[in-house]
C-alpha beads as a LAMMPS data file, in Angstrom:
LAMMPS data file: protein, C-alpha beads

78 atoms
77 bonds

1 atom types
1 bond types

-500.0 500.0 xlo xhi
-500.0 500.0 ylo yhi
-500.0 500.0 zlo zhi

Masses

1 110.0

Atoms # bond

1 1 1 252.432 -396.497 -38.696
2 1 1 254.837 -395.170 -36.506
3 1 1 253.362 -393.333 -33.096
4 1 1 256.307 -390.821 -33.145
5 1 1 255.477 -388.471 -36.174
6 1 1 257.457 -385.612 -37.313
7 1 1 256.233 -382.548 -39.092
8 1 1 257.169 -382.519 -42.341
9 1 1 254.747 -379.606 -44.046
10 1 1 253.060 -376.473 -42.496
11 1 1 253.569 -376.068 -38.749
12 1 1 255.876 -372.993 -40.352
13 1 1 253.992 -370.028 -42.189
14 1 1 251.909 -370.165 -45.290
15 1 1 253.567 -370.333 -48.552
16 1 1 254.601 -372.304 -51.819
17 1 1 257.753 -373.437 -51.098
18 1 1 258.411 -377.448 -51.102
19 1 1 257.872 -377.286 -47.022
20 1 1 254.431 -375.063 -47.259
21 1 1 251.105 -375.599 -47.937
22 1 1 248.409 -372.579 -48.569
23 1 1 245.369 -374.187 -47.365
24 1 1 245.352 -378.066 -47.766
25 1 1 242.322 -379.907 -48.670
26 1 1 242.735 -383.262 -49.157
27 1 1 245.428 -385.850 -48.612
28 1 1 245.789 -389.239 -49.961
29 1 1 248.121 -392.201 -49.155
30 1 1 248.782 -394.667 -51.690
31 1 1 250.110 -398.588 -51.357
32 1 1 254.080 -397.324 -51.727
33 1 1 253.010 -394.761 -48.412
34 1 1 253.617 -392.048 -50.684
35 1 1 251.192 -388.947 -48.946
36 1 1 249.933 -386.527 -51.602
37 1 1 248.344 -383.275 -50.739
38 1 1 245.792 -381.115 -52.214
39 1 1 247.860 -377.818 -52.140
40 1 1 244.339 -376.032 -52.907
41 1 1 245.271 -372.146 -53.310
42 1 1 248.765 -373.156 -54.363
43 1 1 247.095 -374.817 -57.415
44 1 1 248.782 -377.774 -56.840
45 1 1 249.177 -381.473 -55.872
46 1 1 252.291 -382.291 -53.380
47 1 1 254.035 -385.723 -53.238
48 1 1 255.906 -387.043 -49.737
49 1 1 257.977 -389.970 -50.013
50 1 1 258.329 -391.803 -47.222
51 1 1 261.460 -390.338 -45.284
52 1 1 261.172 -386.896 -47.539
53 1 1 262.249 -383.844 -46.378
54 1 1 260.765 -381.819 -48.465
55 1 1 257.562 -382.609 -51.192
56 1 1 257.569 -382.662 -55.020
57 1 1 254.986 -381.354 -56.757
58 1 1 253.311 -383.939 -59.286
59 1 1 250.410 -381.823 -60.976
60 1 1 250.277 -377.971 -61.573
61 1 1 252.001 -375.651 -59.373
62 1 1 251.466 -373.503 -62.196
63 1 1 249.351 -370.586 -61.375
64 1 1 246.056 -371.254 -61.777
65 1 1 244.195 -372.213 -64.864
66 1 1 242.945 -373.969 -67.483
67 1 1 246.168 -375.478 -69.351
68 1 1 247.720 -379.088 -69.190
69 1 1 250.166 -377.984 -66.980
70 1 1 247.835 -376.100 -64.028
71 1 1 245.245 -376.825 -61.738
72 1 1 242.240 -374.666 -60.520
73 1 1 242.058 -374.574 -56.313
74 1 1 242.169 -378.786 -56.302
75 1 1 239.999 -380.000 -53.894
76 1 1 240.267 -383.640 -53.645
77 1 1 243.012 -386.599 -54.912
78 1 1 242.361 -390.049 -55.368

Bonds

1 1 1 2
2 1 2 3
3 1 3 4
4 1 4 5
5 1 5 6
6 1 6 7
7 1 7 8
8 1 8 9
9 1 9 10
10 1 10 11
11 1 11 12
12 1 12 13
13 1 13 14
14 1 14 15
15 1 15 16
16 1 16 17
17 1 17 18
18 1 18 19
19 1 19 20
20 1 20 21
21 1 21 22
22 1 22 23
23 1 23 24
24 1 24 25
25 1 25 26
26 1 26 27
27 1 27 28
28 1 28 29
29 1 29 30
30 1 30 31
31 1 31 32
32 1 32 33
33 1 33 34
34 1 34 35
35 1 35 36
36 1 36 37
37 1 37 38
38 1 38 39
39 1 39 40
40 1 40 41
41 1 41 42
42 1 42 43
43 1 43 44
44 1 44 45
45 1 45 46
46 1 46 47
47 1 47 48
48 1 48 49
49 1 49 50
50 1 50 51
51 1 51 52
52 1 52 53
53 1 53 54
54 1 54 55
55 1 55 56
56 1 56 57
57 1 57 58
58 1 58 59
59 1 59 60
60 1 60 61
61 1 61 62
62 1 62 63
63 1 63 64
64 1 64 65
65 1 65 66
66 1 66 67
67 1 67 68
68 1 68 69
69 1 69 70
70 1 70 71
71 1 71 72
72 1 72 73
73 1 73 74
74 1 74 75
75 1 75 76
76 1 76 77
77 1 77 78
């Protein structure tokens, strides 16, 4: 881990653009250093690559609901 950190979501406004989170939950960090985030009321789950500007989103982002393709106010990721 590097001491100097930059800011790479939130620290902005609220919102559901690839830079904003709307009340994150839960983050997890996986062996490639790949941080997700639990986007919770942006229905979603966020993916940073390491050295990414900006996130992807990986699961819903969808509205919420019920279908394959959207998530309902995710609280954890593992």
């Amino acid at each position: 881990w590097n001491q100097n950190a930059i800011t790479v979501a939130g620290g902005h406004e609220q919102g559901s653009r690839s830079n904003l989170l709307k009340y994150p939950y839960d983050l997890f960090i996986d062996n490639r250093n790949d941080l997700y985030v639990a986007d919770r009321s942006n229905h979603r789950i966020q993916k940073w690559s390491m050295g990414a500007k900006e996130a992807q989103t990986v699961a819903g982002g969808n509205r919420e609901g019920s279908s394959a393709n959207q998530l309902w106010y995710p609280s954890s990721i593992y």
